[in-house]
Backbone atoms as SQL, in Angstrom:
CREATE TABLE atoms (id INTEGER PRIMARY KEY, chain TEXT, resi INTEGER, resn TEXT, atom TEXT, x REAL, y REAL, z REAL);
INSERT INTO atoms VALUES
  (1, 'A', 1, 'UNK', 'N', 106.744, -94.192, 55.633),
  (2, 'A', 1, 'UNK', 'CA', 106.366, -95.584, 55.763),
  (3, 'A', 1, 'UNK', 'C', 107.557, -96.358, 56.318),
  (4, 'A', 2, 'UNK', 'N', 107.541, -96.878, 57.037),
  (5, 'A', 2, 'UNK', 'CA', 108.287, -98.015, 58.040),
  (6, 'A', 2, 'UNK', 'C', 107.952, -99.548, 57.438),
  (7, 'A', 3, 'UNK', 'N', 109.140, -100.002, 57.336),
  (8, 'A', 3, 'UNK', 'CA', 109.254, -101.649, 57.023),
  (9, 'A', 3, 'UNK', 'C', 109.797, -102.315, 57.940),
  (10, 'A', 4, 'UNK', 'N', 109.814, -103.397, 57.817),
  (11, 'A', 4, 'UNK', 'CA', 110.509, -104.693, 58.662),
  (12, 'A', 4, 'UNK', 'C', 110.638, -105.853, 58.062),
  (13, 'A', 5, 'UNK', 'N', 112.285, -105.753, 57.216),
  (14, 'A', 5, 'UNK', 'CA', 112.183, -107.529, 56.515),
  (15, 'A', 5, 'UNK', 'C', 112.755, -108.387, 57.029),
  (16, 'A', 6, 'UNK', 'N', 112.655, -109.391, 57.367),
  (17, 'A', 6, 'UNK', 'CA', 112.798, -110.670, 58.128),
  (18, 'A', 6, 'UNK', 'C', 113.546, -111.932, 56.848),
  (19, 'A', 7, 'UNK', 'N', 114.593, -111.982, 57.809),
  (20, 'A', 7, 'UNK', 'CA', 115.676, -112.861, 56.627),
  (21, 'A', 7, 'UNK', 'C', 116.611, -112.329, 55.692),
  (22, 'A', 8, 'UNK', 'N', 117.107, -113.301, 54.757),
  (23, 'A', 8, 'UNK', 'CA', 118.223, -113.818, 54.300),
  (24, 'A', 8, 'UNK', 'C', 117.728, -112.389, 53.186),
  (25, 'A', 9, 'UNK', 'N', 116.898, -112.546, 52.862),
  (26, 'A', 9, 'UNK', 'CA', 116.528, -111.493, 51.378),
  (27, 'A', 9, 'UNK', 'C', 116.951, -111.704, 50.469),
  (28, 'A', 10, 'UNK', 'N', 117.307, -112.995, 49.571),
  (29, 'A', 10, 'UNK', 'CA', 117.664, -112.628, 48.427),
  (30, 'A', 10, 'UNK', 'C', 117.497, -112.539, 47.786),
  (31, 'A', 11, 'UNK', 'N', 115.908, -112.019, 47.354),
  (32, 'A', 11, 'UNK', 'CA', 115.705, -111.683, 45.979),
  (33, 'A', 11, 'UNK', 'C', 115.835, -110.450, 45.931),
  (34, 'A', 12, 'UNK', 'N', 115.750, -109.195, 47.363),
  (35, 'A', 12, 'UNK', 'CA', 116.200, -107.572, 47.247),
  (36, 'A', 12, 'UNK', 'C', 115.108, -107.379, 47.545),
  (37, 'A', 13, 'UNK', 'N', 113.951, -107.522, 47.994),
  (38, 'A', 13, 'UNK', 'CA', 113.066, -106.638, 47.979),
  (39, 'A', 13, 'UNK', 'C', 113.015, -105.598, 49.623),
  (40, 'A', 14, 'UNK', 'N', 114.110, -105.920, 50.199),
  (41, 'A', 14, 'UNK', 'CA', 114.263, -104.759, 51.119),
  (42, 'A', 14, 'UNK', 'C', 115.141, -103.271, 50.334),
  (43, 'A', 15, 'UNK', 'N', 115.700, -103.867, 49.703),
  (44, 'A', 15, 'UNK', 'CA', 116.380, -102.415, 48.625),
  (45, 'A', 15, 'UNK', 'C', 115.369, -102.045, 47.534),
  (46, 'A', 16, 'UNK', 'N', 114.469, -102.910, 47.037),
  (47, 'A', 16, 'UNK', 'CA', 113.358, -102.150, 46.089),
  (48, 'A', 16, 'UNK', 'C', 112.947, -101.537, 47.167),
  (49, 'A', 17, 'UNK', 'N', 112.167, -101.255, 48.469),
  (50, 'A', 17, 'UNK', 'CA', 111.548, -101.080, 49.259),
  (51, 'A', 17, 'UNK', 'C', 112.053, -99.313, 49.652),
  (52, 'A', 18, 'UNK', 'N', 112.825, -99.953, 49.712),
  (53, 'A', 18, 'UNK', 'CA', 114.142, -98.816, 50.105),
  (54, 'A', 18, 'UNK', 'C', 114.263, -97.456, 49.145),
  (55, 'A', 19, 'UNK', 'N', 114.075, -98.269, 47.617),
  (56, 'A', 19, 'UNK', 'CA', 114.498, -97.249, 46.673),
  (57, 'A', 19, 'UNK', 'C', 113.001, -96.280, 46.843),
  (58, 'A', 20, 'UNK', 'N', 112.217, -96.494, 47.177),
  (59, 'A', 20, 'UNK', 'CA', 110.775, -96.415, 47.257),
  (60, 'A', 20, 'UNK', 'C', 110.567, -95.212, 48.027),
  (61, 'A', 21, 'UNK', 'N', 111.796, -95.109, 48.822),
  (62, 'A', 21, 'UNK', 'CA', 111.114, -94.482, 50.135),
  (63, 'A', 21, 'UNK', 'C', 110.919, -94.878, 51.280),
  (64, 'A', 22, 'UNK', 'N', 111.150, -96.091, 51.522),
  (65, 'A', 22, 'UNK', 'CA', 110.079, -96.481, 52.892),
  (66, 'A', 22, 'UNK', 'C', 111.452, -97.134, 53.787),
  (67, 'A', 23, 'UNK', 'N', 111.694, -96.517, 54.889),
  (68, 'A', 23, 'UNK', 'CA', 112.166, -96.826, 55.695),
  (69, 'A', 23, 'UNK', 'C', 112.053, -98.339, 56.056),
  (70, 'A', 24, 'UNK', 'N', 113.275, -98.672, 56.301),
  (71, 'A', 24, 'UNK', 'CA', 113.820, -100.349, 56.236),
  (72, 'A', 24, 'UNK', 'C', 114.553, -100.390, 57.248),
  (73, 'A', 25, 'UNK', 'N', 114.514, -101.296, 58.166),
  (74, 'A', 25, 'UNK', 'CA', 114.946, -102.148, 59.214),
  (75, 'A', 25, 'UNK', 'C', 115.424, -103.763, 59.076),
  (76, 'A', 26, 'UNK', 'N', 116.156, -104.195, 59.254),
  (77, 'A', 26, 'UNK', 'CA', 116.229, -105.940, 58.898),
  (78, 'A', 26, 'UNK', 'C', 116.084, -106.781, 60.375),
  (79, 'A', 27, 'UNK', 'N', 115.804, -107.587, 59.915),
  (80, 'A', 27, 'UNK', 'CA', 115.767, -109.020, 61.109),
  (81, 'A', 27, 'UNK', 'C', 116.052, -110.168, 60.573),
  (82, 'A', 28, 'UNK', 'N', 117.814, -110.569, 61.195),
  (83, 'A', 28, 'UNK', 'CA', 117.880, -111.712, 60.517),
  (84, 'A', 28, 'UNK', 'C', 116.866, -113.145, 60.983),
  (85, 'A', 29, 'UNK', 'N', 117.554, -114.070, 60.518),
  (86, 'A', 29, 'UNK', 'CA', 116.770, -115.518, 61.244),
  (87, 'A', 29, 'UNK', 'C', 117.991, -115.717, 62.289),
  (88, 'A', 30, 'UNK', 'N', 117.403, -116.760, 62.766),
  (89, 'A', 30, 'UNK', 'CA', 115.903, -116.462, 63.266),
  (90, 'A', 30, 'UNK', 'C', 115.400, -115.428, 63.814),
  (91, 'A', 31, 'UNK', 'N', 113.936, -115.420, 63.840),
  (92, 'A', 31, 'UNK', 'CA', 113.512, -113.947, 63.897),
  (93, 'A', 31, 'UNK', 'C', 112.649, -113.920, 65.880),
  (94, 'A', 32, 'UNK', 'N', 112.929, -113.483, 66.321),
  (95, 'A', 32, 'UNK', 'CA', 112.861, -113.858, 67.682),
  (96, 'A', 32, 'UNK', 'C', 111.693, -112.396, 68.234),
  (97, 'A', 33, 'UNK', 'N', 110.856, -112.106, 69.147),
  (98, 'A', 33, 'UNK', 'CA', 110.439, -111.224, 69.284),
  (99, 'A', 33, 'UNK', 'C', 111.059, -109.830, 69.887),
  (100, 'A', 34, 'UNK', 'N', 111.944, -110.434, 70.452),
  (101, 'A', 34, 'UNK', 'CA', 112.738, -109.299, 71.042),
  (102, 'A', 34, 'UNK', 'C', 113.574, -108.600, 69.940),
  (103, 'A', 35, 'UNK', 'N', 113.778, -108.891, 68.664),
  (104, 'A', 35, 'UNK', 'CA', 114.540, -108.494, 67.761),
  (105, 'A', 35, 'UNK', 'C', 113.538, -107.572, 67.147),
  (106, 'A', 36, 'UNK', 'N', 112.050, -108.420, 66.715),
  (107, 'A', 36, 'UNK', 'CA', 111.383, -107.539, 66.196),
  (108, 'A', 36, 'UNK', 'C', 111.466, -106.426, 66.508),
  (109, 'A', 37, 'UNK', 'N', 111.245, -106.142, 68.249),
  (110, 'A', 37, 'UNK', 'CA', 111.118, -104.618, 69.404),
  (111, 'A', 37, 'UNK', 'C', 112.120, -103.918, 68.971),
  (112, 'A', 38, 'UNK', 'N', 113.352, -104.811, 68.761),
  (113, 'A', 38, 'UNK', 'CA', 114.269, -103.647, 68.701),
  (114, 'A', 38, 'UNK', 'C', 114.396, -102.569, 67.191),
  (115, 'A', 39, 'UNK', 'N', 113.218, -103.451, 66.206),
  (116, 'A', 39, 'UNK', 'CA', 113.732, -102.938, 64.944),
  (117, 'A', 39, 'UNK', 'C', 112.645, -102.364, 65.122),
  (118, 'A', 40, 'UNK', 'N', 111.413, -102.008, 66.172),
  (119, 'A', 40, 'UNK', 'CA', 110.682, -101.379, 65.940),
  (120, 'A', 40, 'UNK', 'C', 109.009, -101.961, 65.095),
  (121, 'A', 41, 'UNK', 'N', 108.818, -102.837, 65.795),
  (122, 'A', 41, 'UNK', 'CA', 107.597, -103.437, 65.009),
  (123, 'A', 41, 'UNK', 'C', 106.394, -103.336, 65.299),
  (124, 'A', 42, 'UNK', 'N', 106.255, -101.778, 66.932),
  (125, 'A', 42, 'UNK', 'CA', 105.400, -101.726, 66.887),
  (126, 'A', 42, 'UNK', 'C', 104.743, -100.582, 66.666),
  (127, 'A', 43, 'UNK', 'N', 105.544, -99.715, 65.505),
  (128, 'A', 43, 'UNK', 'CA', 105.313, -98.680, 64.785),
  (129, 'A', 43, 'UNK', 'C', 105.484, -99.036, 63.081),
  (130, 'A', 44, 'UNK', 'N', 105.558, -100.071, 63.403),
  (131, 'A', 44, 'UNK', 'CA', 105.894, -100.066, 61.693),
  (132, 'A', 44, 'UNK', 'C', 104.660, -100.754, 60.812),
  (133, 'A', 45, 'UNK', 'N', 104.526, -100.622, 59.359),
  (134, 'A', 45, 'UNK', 'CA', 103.532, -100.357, 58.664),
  (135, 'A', 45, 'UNK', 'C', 103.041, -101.468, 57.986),
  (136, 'A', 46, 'UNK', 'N', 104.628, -102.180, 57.948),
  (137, 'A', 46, 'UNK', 'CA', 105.158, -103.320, 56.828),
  (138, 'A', 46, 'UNK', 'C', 105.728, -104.208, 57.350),
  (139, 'A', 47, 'UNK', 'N', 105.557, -105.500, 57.505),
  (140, 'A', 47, 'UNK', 'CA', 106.162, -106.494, 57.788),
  (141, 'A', 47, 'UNK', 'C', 106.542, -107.540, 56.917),
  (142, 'A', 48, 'UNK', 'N', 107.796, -107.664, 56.245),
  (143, 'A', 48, 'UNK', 'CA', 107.816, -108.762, 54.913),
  (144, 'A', 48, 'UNK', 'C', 108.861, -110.056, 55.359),
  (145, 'A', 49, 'UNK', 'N', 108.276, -110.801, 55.439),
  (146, 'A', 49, 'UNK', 'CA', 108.823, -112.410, 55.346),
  (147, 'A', 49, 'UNK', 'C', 109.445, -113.264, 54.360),
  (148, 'A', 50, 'UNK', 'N', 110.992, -112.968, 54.353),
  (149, 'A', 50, 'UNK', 'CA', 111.848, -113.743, 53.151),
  (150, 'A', 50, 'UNK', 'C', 112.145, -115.040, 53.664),
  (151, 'A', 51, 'UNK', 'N', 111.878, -115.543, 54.766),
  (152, 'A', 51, 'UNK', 'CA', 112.040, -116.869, 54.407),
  (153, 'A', 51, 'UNK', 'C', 111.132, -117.742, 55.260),
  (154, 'A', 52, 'UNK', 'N', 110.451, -118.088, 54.619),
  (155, 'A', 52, 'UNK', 'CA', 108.766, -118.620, 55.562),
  (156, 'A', 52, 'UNK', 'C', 108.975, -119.891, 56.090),
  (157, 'A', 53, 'UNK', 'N', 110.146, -120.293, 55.817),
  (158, 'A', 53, 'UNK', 'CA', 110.606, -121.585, 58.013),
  (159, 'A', 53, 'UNK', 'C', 110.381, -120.794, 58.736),
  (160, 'A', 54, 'UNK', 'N', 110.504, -119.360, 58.986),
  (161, 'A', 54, 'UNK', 'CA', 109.838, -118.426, 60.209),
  (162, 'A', 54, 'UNK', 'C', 109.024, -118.113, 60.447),
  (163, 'A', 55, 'UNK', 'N', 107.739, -118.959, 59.721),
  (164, 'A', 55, 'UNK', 'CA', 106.435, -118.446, 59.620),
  (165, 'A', 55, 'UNK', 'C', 106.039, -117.802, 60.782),
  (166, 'A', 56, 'UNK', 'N', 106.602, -118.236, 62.115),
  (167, 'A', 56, 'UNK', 'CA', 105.939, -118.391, 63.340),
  (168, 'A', 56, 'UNK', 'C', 105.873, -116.720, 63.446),
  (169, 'A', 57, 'UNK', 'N', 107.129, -116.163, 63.136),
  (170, 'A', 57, 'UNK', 'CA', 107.636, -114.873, 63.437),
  (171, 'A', 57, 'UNK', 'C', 106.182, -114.073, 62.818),
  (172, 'A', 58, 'UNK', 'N', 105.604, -114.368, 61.711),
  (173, 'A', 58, 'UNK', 'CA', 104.351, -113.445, 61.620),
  (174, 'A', 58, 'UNK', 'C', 103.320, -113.272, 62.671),
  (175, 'A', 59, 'UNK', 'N', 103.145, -114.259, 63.866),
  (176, 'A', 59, 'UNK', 'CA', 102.301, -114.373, 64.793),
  (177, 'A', 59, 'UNK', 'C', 102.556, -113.195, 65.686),
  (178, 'A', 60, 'UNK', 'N', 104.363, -112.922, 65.971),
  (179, 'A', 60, 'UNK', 'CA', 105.277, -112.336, 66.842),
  (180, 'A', 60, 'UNK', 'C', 104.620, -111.302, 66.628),
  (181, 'A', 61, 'UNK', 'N', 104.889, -110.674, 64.856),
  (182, 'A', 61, 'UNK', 'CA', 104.522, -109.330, 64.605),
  (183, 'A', 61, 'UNK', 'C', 103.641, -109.099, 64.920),
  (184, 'A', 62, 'UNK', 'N', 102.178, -109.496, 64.604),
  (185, 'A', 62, 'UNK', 'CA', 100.867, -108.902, 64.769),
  (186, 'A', 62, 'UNK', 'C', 100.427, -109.117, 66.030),
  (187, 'A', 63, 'UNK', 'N', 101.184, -109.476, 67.129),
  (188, 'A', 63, 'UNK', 'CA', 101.077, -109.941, 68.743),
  (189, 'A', 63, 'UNK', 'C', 101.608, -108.436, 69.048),
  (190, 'A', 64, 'UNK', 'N', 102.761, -107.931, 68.096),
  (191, 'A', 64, 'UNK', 'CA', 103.326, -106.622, 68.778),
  (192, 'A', 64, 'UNK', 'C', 102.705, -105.214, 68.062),
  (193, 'A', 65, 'UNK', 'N', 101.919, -105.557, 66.896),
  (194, 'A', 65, 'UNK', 'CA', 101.090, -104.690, 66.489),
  (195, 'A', 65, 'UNK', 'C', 100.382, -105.050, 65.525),
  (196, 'A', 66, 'UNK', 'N', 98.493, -105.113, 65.714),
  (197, 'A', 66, 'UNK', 'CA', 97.912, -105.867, 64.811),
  (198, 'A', 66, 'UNK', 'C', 97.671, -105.342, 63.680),
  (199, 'A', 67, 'UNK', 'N', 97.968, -103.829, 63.334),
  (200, 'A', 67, 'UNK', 'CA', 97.803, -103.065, 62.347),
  (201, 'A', 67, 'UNK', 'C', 98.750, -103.125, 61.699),
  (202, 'A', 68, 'UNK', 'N', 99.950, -104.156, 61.725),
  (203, 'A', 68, 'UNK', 'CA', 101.294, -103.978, 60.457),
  (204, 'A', 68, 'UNK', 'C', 100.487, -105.131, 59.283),
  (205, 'A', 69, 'UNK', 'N', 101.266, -105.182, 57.768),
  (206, 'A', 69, 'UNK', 'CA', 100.800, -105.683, 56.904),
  (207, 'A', 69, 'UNK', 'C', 101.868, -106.910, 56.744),
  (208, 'A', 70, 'UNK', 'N', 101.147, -108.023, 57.086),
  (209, 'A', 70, 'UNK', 'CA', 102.410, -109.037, 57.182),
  (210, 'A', 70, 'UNK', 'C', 102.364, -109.814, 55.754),
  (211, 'A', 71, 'UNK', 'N', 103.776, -109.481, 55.526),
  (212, 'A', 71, 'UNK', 'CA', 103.271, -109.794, 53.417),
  (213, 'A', 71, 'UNK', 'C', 104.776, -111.681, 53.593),
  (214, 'A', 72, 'UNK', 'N', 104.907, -112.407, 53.327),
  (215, 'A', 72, 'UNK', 'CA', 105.770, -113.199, 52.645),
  (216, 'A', 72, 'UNK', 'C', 106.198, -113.169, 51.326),
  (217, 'A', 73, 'UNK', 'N', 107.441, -113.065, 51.210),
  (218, 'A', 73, 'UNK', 'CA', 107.714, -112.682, 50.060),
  (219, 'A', 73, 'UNK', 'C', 109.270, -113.788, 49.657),
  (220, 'A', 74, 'UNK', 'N', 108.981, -115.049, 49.678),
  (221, 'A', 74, 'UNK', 'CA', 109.673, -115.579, 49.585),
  (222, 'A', 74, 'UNK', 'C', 109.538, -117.373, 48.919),
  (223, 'A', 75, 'UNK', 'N', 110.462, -118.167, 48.636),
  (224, 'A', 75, 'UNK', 'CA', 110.124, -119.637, 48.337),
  (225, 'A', 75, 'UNK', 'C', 109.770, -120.650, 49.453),
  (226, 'A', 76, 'UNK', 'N', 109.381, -121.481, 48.976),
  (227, 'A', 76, 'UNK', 'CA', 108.980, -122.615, 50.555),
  (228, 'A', 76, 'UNK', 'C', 107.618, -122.752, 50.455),
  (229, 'A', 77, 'UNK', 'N', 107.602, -123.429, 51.664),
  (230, 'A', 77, 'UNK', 'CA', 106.200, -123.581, 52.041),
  (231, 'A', 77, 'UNK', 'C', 105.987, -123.015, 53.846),
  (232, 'A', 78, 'UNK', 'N', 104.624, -121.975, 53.810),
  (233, 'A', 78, 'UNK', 'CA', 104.294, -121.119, 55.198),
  (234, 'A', 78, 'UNK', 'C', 103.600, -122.828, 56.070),
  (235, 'A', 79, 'UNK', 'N', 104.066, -122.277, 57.007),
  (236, 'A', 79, 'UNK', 'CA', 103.391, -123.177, 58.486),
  (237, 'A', 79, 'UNK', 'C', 101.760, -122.976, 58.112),
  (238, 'A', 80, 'UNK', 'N', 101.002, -124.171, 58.219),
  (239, 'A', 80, 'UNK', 'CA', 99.861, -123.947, 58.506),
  (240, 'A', 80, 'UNK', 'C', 99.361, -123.080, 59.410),
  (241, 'A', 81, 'UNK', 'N', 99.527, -123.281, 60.387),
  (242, 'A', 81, 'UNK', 'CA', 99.415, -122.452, 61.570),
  (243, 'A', 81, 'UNK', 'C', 99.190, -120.662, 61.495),
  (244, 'A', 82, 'UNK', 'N', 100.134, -120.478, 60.472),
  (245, 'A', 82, 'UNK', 'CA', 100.186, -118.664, 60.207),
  (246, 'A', 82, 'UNK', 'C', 99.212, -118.180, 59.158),
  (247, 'A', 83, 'UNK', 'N', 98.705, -119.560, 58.302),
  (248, 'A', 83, 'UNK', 'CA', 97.803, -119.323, 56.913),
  (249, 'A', 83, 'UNK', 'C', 97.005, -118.133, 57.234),
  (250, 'A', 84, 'UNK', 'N', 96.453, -118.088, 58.170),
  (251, 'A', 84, 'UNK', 'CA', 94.963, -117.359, 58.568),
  (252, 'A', 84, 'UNK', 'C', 95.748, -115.773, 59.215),
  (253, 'A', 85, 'UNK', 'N', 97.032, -115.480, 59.563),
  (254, 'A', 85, 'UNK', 'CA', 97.706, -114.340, 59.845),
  (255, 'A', 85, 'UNK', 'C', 98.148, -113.365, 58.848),
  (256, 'A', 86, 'UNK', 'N', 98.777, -114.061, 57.961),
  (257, 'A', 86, 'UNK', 'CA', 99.481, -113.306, 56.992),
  (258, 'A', 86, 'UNK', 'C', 98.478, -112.705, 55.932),
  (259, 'A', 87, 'UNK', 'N', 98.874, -111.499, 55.541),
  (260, 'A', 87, 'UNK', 'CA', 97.861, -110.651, 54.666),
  (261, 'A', 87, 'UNK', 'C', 98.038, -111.242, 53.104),
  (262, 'A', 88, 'UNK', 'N', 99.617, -111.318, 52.836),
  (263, 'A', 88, 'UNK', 'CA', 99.833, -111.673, 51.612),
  (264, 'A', 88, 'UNK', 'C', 100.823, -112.506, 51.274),
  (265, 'A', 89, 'UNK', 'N', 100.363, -113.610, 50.500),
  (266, 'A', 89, 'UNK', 'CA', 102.209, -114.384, 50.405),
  (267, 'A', 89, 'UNK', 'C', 102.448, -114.218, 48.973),
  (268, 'A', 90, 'UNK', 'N', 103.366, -114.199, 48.178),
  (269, 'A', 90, 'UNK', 'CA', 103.690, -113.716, 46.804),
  (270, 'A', 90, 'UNK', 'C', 105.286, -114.643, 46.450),
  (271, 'A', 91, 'UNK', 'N', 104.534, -115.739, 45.701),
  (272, 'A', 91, 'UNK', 'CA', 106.322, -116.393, 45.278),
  (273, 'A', 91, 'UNK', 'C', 107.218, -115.269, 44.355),
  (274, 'A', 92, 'UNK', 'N', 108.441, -115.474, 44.705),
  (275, 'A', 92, 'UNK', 'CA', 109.307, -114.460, 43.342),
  (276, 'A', 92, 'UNK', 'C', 109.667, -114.888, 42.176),
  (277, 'A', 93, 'UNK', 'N', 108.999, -116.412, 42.029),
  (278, 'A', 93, 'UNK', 'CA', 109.368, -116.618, 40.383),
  (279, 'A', 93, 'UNK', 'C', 108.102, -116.194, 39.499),
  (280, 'A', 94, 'UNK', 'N', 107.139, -116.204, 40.379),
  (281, 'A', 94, 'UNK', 'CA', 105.778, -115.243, 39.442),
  (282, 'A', 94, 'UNK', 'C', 105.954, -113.861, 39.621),
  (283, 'A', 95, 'UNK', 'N', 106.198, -112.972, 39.964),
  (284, 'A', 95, 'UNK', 'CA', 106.616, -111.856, 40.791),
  (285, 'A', 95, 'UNK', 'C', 107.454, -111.037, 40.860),
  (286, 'A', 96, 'UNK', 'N', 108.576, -109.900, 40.380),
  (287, 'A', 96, 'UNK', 'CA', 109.678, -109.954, 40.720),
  (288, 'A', 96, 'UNK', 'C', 109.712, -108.668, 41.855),
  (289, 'A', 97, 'UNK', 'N', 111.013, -108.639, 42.597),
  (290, 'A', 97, 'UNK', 'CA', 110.745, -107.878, 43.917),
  (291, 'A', 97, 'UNK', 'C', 110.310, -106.342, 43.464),
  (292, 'A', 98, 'UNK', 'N', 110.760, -105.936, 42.755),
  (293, 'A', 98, 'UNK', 'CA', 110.853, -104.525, 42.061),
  (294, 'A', 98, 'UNK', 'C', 108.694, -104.108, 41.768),
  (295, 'A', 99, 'UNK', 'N', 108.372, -105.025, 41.188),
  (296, 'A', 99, 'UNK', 'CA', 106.855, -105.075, 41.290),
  (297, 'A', 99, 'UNK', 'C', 106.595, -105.020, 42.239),
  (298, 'A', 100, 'UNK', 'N', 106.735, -105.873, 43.502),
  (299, 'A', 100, 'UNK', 'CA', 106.168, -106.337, 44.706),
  (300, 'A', 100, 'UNK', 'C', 106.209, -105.110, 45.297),
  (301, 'A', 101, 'UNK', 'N', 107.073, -104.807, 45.389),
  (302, 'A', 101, 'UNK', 'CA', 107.353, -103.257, 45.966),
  (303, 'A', 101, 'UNK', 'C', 107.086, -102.468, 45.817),
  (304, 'A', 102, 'UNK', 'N', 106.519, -102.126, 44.427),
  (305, 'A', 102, 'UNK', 'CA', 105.653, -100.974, 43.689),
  (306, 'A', 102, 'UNK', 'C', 104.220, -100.968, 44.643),
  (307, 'A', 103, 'UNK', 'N', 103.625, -102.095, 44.284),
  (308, 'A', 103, 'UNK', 'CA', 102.484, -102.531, 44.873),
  (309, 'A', 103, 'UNK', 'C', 102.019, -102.483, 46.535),
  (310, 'A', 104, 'UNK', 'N', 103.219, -102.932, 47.458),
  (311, 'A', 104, 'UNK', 'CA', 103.099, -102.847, 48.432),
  (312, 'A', 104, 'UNK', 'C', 102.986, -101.245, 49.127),
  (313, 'A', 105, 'UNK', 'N', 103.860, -100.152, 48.329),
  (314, 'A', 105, 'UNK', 'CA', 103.791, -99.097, 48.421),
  (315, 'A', 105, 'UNK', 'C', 103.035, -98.406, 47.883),
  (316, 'A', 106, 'UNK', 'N', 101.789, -98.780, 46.984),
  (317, 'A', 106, 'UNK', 'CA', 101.177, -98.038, 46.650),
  (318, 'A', 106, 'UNK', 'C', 99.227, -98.449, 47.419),
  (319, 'A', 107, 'UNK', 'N', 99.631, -99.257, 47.753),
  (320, 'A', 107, 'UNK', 'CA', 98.392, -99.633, 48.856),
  (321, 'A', 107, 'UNK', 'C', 98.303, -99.268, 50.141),
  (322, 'A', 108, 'UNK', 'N', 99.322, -99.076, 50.271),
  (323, 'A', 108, 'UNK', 'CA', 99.963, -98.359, 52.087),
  (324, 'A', 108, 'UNK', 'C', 100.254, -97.083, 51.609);
């Protein structure tokens, strides 16, 4: 399994991800499309969003492959605009990354 986390990360859930098994790639911010390419986004499985001012960047992903799972996994508030893109958004004070990650890997 192939990931792609986007941002700052700090709650870890690219290292729960990691401990998991699943191949991890990062993209800092901003998250630009050509960065996605290079980390590989249009083989990858998983797309997770730590900091959703980039909402836009979920459009990027599923423009470069509509079959990745574009999850947010972070505080804020998502762009209207992406509401209807993203598969899953999950705050981390209900949540913690270590769960999220269980879950995300066991559905994929």
């Amino acid at each position: 399994m192939k990931a792609i986390v986007a941002g700052a990360d700090p709650e870890g859930i690219g290292e729960e991800l990691e401990a998991l098994g699943v191949d991890i790639q990062r993209v800092g911010s901003p998250v630009f499309a050509d960065a996605l390419s290079e980390a590989g986004i249009e083989d990858a499985d998983l797309f997770v969003l730590t900091d959703l001012s980039e909402g836009i960047s979920i459009t990027l992903a599923k423009e470069a492959n509509e079959d990745v799972r574009a999850v947010c996994y972070g505080e804020g508030t998502l762009p209207e605009s992406v509401g209807s893109v993203v598969d899953l958004i999950v705050d981390p004070s209900l949540l913690d990354a270590e769960t999220v990650a269980e879950e995300l890997v066991a559905e994929l």
